[in-house]
DODORO-447950 format. One record per residue: residue in one letter; x, z, y of N, C-alpha, C, CB in turn. Coordinates in steps of 0.02 Angstrom, whole numbers, plus 32768, in hexadecimal, padded with zeros to 4 digits. Last residue first. Glycine has a CB too. Layout:
AXZYXZYXZYXZY/...
***
This chain:
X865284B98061865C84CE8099867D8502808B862A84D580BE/X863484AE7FD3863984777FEB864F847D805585EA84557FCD/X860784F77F7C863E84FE7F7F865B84B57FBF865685017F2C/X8566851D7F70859C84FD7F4785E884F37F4D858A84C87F43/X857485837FD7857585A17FAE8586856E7F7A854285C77FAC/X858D851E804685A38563804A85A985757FF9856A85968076/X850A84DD8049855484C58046859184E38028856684C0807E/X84B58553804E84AA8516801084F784F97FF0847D84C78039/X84D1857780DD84C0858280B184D7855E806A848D858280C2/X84A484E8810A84F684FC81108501853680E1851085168162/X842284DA8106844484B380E8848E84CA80E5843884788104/X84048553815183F5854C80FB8421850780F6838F853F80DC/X8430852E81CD8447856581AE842D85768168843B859881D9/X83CF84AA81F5841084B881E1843E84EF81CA842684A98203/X834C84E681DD836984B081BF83A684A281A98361848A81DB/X8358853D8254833785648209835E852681C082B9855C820C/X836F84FE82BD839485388295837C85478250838E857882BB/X830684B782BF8342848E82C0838184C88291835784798322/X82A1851A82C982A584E0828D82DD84C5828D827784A6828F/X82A385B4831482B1856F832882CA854B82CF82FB856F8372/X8295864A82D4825D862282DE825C85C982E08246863C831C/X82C886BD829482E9868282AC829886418297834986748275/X826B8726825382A5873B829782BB870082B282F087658282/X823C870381CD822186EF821D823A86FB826381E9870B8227/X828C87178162824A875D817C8228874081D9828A87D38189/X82D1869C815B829B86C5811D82778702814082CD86EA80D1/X832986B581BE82FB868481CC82AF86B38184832A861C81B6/X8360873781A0833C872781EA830486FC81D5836F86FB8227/X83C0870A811A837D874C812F83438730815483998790816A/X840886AC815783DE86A5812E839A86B8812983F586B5810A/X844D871181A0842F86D881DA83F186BC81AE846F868D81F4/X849787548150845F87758174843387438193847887A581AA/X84E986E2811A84A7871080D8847A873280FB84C78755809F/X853386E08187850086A2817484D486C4813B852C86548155/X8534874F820F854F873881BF852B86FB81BF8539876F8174/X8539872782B38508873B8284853C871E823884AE870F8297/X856987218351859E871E83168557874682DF85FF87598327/X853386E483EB8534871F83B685518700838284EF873F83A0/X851D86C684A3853C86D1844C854386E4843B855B86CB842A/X849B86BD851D84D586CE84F284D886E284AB84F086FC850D/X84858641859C8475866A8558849D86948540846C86458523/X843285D685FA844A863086018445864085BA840E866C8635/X8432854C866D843C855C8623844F85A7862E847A852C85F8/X843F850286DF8408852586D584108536868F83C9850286E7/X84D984CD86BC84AF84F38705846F852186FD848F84B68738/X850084DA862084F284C3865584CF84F5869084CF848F8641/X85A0855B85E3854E853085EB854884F78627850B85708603/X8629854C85C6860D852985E485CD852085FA861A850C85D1/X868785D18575864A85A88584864A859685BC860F85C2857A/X873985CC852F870285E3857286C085B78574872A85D785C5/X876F85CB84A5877985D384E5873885DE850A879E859C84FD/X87AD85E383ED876A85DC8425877F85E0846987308617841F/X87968567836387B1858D83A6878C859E83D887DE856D83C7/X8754855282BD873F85618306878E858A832486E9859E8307/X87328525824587868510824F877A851182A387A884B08225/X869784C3822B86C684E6821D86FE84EC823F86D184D981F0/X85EE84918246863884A68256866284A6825C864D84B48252/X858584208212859B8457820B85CD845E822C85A3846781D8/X84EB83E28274852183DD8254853984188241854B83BD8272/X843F836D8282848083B0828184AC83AF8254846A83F88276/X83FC830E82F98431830B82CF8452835F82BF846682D682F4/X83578305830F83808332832E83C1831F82F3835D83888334/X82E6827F8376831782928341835D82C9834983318250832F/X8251826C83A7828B829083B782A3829F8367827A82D783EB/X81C5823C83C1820F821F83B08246822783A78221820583C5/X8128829F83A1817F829083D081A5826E839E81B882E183E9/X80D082B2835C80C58292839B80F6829283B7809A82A783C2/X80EE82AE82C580B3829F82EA809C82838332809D82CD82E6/X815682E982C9816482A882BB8118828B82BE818E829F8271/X81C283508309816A8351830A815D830D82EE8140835B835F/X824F834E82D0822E839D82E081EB838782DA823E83C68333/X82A0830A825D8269830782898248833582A5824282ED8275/X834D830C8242831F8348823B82DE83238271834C83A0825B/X83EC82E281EB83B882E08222838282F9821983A882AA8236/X848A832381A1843B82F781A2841D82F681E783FB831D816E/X84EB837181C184B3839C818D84718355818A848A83FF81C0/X8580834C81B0854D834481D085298355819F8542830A81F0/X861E83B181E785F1837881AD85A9837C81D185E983998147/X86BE83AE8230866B83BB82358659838981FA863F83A4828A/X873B8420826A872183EE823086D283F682328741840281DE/X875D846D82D38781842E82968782840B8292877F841F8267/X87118489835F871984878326874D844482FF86D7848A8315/X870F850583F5872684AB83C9871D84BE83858788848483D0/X8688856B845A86C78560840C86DE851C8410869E856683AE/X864285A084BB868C858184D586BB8570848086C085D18514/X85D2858184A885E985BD8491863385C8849685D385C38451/X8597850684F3855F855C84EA859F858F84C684FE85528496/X85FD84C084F885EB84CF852385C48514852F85D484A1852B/X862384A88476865184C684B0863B84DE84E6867A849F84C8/X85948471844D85BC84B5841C85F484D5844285E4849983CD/X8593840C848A855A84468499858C847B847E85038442846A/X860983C3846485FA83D084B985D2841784C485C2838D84DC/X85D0839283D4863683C583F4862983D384308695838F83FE/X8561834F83DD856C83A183D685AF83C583D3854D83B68398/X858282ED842E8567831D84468569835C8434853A83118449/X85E182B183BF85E582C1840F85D082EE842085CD829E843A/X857C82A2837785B782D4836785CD82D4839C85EB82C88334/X8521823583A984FB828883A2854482B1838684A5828F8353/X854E81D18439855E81E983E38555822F83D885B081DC83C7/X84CB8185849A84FC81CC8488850B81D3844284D88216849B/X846D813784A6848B811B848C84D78151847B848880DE84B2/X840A817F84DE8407817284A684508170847783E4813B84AB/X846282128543842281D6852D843A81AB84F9840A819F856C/X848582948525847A8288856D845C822B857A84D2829B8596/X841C82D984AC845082B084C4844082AD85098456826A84A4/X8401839684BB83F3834C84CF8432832384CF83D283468516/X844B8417845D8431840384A2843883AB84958467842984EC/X848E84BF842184588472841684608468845F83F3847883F6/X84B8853683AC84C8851983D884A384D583E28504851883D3/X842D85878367846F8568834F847B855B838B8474852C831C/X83B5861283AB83CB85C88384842385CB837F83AD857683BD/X833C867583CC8388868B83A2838686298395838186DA833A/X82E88688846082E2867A842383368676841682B186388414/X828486D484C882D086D184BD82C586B684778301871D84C5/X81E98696850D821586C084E7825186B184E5820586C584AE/X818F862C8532819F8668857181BF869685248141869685B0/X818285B084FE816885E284CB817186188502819585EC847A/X81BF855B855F81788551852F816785878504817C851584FC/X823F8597857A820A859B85A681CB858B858A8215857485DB/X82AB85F4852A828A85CE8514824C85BC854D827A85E984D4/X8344864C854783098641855E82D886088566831086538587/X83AB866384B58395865084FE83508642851983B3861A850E/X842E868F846983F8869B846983E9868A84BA83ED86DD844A/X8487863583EA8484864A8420845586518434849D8637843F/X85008641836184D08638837284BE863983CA84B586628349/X857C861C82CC85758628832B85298610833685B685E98368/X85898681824A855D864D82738548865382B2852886438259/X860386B581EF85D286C5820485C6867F823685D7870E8220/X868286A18199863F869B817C85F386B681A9864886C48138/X86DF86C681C386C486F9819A867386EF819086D7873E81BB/X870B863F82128733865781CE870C86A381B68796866681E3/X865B860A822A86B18644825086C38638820D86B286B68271/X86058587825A861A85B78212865F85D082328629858181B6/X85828530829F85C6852F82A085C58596828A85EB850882FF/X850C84B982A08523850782858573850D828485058515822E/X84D08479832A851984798311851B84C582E785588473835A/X848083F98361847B8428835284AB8444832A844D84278342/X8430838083D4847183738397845783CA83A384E1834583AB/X83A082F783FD83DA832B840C83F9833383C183BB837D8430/X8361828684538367828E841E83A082D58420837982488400/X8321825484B0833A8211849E836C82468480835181CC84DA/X8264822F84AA829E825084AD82ED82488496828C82788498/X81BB821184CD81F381FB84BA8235823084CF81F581B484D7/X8130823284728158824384B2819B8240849B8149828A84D4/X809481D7846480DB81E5844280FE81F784848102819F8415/X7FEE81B68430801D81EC845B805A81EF843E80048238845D/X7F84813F83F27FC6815C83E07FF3817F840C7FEB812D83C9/X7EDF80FF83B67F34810184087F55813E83EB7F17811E8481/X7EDC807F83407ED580BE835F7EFD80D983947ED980E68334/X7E7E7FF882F37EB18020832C7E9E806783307EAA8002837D/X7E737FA882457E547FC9828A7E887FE882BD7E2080078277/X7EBB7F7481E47EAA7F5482197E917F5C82547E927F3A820D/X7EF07FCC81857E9F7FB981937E847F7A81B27E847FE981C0/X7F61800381D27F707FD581997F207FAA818C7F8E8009814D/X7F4C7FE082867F40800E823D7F427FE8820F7F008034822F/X7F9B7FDC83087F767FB382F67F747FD1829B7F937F64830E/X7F87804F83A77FBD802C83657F837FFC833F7FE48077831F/X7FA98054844D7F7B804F841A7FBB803C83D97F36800E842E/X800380F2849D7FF880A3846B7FC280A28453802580958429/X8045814385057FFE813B84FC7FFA80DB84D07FD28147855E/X80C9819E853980A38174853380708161850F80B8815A8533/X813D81FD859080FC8211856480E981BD855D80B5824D8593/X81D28244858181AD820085B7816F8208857D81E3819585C0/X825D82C285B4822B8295858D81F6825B85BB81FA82CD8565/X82BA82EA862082C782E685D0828D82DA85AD82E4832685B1/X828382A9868582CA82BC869182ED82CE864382CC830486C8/X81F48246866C82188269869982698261867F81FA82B7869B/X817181DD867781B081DE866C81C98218869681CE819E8678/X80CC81D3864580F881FD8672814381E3864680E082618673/X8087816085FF8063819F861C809281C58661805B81DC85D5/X808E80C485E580C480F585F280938141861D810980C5862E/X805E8077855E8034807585A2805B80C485B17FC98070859B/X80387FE284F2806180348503805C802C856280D7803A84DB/X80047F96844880067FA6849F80327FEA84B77FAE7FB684BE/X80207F9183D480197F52840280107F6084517FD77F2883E9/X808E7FBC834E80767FD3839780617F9283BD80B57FFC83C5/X80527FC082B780717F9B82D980497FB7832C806B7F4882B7/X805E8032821E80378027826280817FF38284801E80878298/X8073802181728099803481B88069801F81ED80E5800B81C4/X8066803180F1803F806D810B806280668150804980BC80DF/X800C7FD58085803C7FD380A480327FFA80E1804D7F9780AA/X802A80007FC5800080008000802C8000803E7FD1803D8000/
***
C-alpha cells in the first residue's frame, strides 16, 4: 500500500528567528486532501559526553515553554541547514560546558514531533574530555553537572529527566557502555 502524501500547496503562516510555521494541503494516498501544519526547523545536535569516571555532563536551564528548569545533555540549533550537525555539537558542548572532546560517535538521529515539526535532532557520544571555560550564548543561563551514567539512568526511569533528546541519548550510551563499545 502506498502510504506517502504529495504536498500541493503551502502557504507560509509566520517565519521567524528559529522556526517558520506553514499551512499545506497534501494530496492522500485516497486521493482525497488534507491541510497539513508543519513548523519548520533547521534542526539541532545533542552531545552525551562521558568523564573518564563515567559520569554525564549535563546542564540545567531554564525551559520557557514549560516555565521550569529542566536537567538536559548539552544541545542547541544548527545555525542552518546546511551546518554539519558534528560541528555543531563540538561548539554547543564548548560552549554550554567549556569541555573538547576526542572522540565522538554518533548515536543516530531522533524525530522529536514527527507529526507536526521537521526538526531533526542528531546525537552523539563523547569521550577523551578537556575542559576550559564556557561560552554560553547571550541569552543562554545554565549550569553544569557531572551525574554517573547508572544514576542518570535512574533519573530518566523515575521521571527526574524529562527532555527526549536526553532520555534517547543517555540510554543509548548507556547500552554502548555496557557492551563494551565506549
Amino acid at each position: 500500500m502506498n502510504l506517502e502524501e504529495k504536498q500541493i500547496e503551502t502557504q507560509y503562516i509566520y517565519k521567524g528567528r528559529i522556526i517558520s510555521l506553514r499551512k499545506d494541503k497534501a494530496l492522500l494516498p485516497n486521493g482525497k486532501t488534507a491541510d497539513r501544519e508543519v513548523i519548520e526547523h533547521p534542526g539541532g545536535v545533542c552531545v552525551a559526553a562521558l568523564t573518564d569516571k563515567k559520569e554525564v555532563l549535563m546542564v540545567r536551564q531554564f525551559r520557557y515553554p514549560y516555565f521550569e528548569t529542566v536537567l538536559e545533555i548539552p544541545a542547541g540549533k544548527r545555525d542552518s541547514k546546511d551546518e554539519n550537525p558534528l560541528e555543531c555539537g563540538k561548539r554547543e558542548l564548548r560552549e554550554e560546558t567549556g569541555a573538547v572532546a576526542e572522540k565522538f560517535v554518533s548515536l543516530g538521529e531522533l524525530y522529536p514531533s514527527p507529526g507536526y515539526c521537521g526538526e531533526v535532532i542528531w546525537l552523539y557520544a563523547a569521550t577523551g574530555l578537556t575542559f576550559g571555560e564556557q561560552d554560553p550564548d547571550e541569552d543562554e543561563f545554565l549550569t553544569v553537572e557531572k551525574i554517573p551514567l547508572d544514576r542518570a539512568v535512574e533519573m530518566i526511569l523515575s521521571g527526574e529527566i524529562k527532555d527526549a533528546k536526553t532520555q534517547a541519548a543517555i540510554l543509548k550510551l548507556k547500552l554502548l557502555v555496557d557492551m563494551g563499545k565506549i
